[in-house]
C-alpha positions, -999 to +999 in steps of 0.1 A: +277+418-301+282+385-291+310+377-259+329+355-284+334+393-306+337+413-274+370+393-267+385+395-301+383+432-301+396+432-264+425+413-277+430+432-309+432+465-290+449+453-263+477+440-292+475+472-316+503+497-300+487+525-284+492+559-301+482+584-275+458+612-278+444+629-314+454+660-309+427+686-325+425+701-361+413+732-373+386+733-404+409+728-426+425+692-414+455+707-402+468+707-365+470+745-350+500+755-331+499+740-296+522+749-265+544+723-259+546+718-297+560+682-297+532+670-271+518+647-298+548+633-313+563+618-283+560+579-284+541+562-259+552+545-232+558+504-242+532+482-226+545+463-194+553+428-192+517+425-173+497+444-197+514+421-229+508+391-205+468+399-205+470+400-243+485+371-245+458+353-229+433+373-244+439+364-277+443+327-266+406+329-248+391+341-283+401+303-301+408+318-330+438+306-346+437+340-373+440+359-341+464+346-323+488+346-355+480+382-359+486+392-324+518+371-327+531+386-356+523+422-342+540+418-312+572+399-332+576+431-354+562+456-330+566+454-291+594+425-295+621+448-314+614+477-288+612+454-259+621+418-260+631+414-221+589+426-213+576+402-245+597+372-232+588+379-195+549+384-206+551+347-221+568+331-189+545+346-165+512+342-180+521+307-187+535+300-155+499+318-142+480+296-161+494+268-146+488+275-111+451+277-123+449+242-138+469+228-106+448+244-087+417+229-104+432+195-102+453+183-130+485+173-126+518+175-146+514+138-164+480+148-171+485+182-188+515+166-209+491+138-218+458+160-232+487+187-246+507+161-267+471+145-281+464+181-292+495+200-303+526+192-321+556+176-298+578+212-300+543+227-282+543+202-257+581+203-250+570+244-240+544+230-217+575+204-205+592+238-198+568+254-180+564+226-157+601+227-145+598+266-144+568+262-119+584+238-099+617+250-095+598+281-073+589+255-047+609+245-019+617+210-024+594+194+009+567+216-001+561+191-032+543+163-033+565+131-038+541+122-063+543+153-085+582+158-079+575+118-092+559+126-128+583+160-128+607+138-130+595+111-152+586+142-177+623+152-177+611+185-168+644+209-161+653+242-155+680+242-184+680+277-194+692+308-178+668+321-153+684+358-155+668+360-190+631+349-203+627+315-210+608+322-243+639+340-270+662+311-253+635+284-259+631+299-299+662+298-303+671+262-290+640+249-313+657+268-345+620+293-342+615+326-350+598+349-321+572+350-339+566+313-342+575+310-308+548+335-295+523+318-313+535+286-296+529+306-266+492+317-273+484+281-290+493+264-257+475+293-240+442+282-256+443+248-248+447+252-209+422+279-210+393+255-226+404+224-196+375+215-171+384+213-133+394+180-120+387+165-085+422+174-065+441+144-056+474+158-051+479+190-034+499+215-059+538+226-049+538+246-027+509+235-004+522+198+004+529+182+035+554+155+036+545+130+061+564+098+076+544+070+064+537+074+031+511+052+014+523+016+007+526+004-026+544-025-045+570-039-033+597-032-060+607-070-068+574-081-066+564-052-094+599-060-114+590-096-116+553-087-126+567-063-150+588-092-171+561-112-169+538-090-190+573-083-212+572-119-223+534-120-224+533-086-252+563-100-272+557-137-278+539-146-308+517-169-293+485-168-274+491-194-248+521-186-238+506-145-233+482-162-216+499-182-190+524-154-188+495-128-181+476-150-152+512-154-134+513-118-131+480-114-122+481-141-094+513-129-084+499-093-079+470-105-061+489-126-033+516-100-023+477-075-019+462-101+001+496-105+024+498-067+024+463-067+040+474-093+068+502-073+076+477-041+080+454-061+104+485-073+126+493-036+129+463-028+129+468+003+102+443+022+091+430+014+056+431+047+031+422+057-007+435+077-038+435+084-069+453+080-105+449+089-141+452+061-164+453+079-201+442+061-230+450+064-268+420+066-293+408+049-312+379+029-292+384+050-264+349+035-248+357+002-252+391+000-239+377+022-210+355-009-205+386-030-198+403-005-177+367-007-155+369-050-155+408-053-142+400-024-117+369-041-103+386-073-100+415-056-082+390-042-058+391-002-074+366+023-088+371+035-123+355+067-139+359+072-177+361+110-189+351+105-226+358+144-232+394+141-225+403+104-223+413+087-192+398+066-170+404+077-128+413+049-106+403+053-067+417+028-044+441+020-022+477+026-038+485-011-040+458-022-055+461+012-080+494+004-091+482-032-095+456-022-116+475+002-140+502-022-146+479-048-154+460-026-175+487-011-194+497-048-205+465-059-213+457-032-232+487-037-254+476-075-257+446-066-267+451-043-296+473-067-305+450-095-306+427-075-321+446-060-351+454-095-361+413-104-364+425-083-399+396-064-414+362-077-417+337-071-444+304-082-449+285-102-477+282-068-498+313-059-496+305-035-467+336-024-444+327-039-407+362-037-392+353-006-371+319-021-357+341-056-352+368-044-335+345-027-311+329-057-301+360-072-302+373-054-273+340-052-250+339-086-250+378-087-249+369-068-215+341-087-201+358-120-204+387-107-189+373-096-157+358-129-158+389-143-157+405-117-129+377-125-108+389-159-105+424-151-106+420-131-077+399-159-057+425-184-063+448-162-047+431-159-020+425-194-010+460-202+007+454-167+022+422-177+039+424-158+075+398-140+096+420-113+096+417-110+062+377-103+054+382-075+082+406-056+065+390-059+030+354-047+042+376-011+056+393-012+026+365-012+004+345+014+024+371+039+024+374+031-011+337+039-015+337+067+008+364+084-013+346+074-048+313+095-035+337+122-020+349+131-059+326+121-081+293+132-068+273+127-102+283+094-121+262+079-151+267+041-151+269+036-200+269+005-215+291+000-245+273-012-279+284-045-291+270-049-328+287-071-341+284-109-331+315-124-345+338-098-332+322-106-300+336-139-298+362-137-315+371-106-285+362-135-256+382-165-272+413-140-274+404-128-237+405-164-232+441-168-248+454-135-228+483-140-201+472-141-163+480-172-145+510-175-120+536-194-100+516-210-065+551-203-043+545-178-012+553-144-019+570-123+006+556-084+016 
């Protein structure tokens, strides 16, 4: 019997309310007096909230969806009527369990809500959403990360139920569900976590976080607002020059206040450091916009590793150049789908459909002219910055950055991206060419 078997019976048993001893029968079929008498008709004890919990994950483990809508039904009709405080508990705790597992193995809480809402309908992911505040709400407040309590809060993860009762009956009956539909919410969200690789850790899990004084330095607010309206203007107007001029300026302008941040680290002389984000992206193409994500970190002096399984690209460097990089990338990525849905479809001299093979050369080359350009965006602003105290504080920078790079991903494949078809290629570079990125040559202030 195969394990995938082994674990559907498991569950199936574990599910099926448990009768007690046969007692014995006689030749004839029929059960002999027995002292005690009423030994074998006494019900047996209901399964604790622990025991439910374990089939509850049991079932999700198996991947079968036939399973887990038995089991949910079962324990609806069954173990729900005669005990709805240990069902609703079993669901809270093995979900909150299952979370401290995926923490611990490094994702974090944008990044479950991300892979969960590409998977599962939005009322699934609003349990995960749940779950999230649930887990958090246990830990002391400086025991958390500021950048988890940062996506908690971005999630709009709260604790809006009431916490003397089990989340699940309150959370069925808020989403107008049945407890049976709610329980196999439970188990479907179950069998996602269950299937999710570890992660390399960048942010210790609540609980185990250590607030310190000096936090790492990212963008200075203004700057970042006036970047951010920049690439505003740059995905709304309808034409290319202006995105284009609009998209430099924000580049430039991002790549000054770095090089002015680094001046101010060599006059106090602070020591250079690295992380890590998660930059999800949305299918399809997933390879090729991952090539673009790679071009405007590289140019913004960042190391970026594409996870094709699950679809985001991880950024490592330090956390002003990271938060230059996602910005930038988040634009551009909107300016290029744009640019790139407008090519229209694309058919060849047979009548063949060649939109999907164009618009993946579209955006490869959309992202190797683009780091052209960034390249020299960045070099311009660096010119007025030109100071020996500069190159210094770069080299650190950049070897901490590497340093950090081997220190999580200790197998990396470097994969080209196909580009077959040659007019989709330029046409990808001429609208690289027309994307936003130059900026205003005043002094910006740290």
């Amino acid at each position: 019997m195969s394990k995938r078997n082994r674990e559907k019976r498991a569950a199936k048993k574990r599910a099926r309310p448990q009768r007690g001893p046969t007692p014995p029968r006689d030749e004839f079929g029929d059960v002999p007096p027995w002292p005690g008498g009423d030994e074998y008709a006494d019900p047996p004890p209901p399964p604790s909230a622990e025991q439910l919990a374990n089939t509850l994950l049991a079932v999700a483990r198996t991947g079968d969806p036939d399973e887990a809508s038995a089991c949910a039904a079962e324990l609806a009709n069954g173990q729900f009527a005669r005990n709805p405080h240990a069902v609703g508990t079993a669901a809270g705790m093995i979900l909150t369990r299952t979370l401290g597992v995926m923490w611990r193995g490094g994702w974090l809480p944008a990044d479950l809500w991300e892979i969960t809402r590409r998977r599962v309908d939005a009322v699934i992911a609003g349990l995960l959403v749940d779950m999230i505040a649930a887990d958090t709400a246990q830990h002391a407040a400086q025991t958390v990360h500021e950048r988890w309590a940062a996506q908690v809060r971005q999630l709009d993860a709260d604790v809006w139920w009431k916490r003397d009762r089990p989340h699940l009956p309150q959370w069925a009956h808020r989403h107008r569900l049945t407890v049976e539909h709610a329980l196999l919410a439970t188990i479907t969200l179950l069998a996602e976590l269950v299937t999710l690789p570890r992660l390399p850790q960048i942010v210790p899990p609540p609980g185990s976080a250590v607030q310190h004084a000096t936090a790492a330095v990212g963008v200075d607010q203004k700057i970042l607002s006036r970047v951010r309206a920049l690439l505003a203007k740059a995905e709304s107007t309808q034409f290319p020059e202006e995105a284009e001029a609009l998209s430099a300026k924000a580049q430039e302008l991002m790549n000054r206040h770095a090089f002015e941040r680094a001046l101010l680290d060599a006059d106090e002389h602070r020591p250079q450091a690295a992380t890590s984000t998660r930059l999800w992206l949305d299918a399809p193409y997933l390879e090729a916009k991952s090539q673009l994500v790679a071009a405007i970190a590289a140019a913004n002096r960042c190391k970026a590793v594409f996870h094709p399984d699950l679809g985001f690209v991880a950024l490592i460097g330090d956390q002003l150049d990271l938060d230059i990089t996602e910005v930038l990338a988040t634009s551009l990525l909107v300016q290029a789908t744009r640019a790139m849905v407008a090519e229209g479809s694309q058919t060849s001299r047979t009548g063949t459909s060649r939109t999907r093979s164009f618009r993946q050369s579209f955006l490869v080359a959309y992202a190797a002219r683009i780091g052209e350009r960034l390249q020299e965006a960045a070099g311009t602003a660096a010119e007025p910055q030109a100071d020996e105290r500069l190159l210094p504080v770069l080299a650190d920078r950049s070897r901490v950055v590497e340093e950090t790079f081997q220190e999580m991903y200790h197998h990396t494949v470097q994969k080209a991206v196909s580009v077959t078809n040659g007019a989709g290629w330029h046409a990808g570079r001429a609208a690289a060419d027309r994307a936003d990125l130059d900026i205003e040559r005043s002094a910006v202030s740290a």
